[in-house]
N, C-alpha and C positions, 0 to 999 in steps of 0.2 A: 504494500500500500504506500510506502513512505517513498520507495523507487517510483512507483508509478506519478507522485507530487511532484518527486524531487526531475523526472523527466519533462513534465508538464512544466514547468519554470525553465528551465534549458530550453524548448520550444518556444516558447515564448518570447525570451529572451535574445535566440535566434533570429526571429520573425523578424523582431522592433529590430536591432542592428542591421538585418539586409535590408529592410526598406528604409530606413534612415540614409546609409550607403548611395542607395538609387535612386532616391529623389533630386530631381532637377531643380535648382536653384532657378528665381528668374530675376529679369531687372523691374526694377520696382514702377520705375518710369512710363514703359512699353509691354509688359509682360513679356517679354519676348525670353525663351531660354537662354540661362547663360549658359558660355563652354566651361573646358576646365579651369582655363585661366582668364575666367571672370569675363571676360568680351562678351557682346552680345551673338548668339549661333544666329547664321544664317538661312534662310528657310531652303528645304531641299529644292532644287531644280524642276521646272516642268517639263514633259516629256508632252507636247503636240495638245493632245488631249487632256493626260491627267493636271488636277488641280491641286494645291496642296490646302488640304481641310484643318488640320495641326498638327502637330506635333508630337502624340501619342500614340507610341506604337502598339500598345498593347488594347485598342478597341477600334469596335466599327466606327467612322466619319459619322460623325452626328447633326453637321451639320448640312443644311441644304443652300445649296446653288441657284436660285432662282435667277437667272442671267438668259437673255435673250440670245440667241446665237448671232453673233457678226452677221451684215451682210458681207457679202463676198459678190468682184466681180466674176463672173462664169464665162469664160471665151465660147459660147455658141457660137459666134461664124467664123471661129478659128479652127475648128471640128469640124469632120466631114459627115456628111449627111445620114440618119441612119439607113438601114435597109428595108426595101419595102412593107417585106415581112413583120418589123420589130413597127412601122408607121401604121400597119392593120391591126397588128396585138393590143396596142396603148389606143387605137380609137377605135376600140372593141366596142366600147362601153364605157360606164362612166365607174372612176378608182375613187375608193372611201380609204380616205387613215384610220384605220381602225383604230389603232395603236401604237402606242411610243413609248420607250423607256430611254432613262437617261444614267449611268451610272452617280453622276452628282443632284439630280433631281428627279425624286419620284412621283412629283406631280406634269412631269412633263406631256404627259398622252392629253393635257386640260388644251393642249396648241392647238390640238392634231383633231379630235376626234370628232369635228362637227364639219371636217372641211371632206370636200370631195372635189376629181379633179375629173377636166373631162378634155382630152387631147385629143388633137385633130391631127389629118395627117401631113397640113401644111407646116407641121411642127411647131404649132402654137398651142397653147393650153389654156382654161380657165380653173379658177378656184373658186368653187361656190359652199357657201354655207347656208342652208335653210333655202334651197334653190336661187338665192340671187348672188351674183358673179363679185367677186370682192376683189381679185385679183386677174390678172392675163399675164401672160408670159411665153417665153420661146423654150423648148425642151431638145433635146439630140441624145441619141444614143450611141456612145462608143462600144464597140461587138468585142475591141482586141481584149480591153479589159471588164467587158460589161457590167461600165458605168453609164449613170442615167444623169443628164446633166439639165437643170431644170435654173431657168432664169428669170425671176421677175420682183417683185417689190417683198413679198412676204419673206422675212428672214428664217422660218422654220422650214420653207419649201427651200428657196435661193438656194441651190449649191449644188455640188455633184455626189453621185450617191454611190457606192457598192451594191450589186444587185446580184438577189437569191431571188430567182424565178422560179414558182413552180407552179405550171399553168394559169390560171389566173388571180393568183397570190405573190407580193413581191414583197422583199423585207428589203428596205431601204437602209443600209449602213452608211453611217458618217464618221468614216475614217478611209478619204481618199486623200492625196496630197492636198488638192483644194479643201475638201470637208474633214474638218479638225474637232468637231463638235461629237463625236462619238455619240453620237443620239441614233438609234434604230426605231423602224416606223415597219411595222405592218401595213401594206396597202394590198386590199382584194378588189376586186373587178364584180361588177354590178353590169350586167347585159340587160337588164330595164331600167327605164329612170327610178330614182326612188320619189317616195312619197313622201319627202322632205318633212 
């Protein structure tokens, strides 16, 4: 019994000196961590996409990103035309966002999910929401890396997209050298109008 206290206190005592040890100091001024020798650390580096949320490595980013994405200009008439094929697929019918995720915001699909897009094969497009037209724009398809490159005023559409096709379902990824935004967008294909 009196080993089993006297282990319980060693525990204990253990505990409080490693975390005392590994607690980061900060500056009182900025919060910002200090290093070993007292300096203010500098925040890690961004990689394209990723954002730096803080500084804690031991839990999930707690915090949310709510940031509009850049517009970006898109070279539509720097790209070559797509194929007739890929000009009858996209003015099938009219494409609904279903869906969107964002690694740094999980309210992101609130952009996406009331717009629907209706492309023509003179490679122009509209965005309508509630059946009236909010936006227009010019679109092209690249085949070499089948990217979908979408140009017009709305900064959640504007960019070029990475494209998983599978019949009439496209998941739009945003992480092409242009689209930096890592946001993915479910778009399925609607062969009647809908009933807005």
């Amino acid at each position: 019994m009196r080993l089993n206290i006297l282990l319980g206190i060693i525990v204990v005592l253990l505990v409080y000196v490693t975390c005392k040890t590994f607690k980061k100091e900060v500056d009182p001024a900025t919060g910002a961590p200090l290093g070993a020798n007292g300096a203010v650390e500098e925040p890690a580096s961004t990689y394209g996409v990723a954002k730096v949320l803080g500084s804690n490595p031991d839990s999930a980013p707690t915090v949310q990103v709510r940031q509009v994405p850049e517009l970006v200009q898109v070279p539509i008439g720097a790209l070559p035309p797509p194929s007739t094929s890929r000009r009858a697929y996209l003015a099938t019918g009219w494409w609904h966002c279903n869906m969107a995720i964002s690694g740094i915001d999980s309210l992101i699909h609130l952009n996406y999910t009331d717009k629907w897009l209706k492309f023509r094969e003179d490679q122009s497009f509209d965005i309508l929401i509630k059946g009236n037209v909010v936006d227009t724009g010019r679109w092209t398809w690249l085949e070499e890396k089948n990217e979908l490159y979408l140009s017009c005023k709305d900064p959640y559409i504007n960019n070029s997209w990475s494209l998983i096709d599978k019949g009439f379902v496209m998941i739009w990824r945003g992480n092409t050298a242009l689209n930096l935004t890592g946001i993915q967008v479910r778009v399925a294909c609607s062969k009647t109008q809908p009933a807005w």
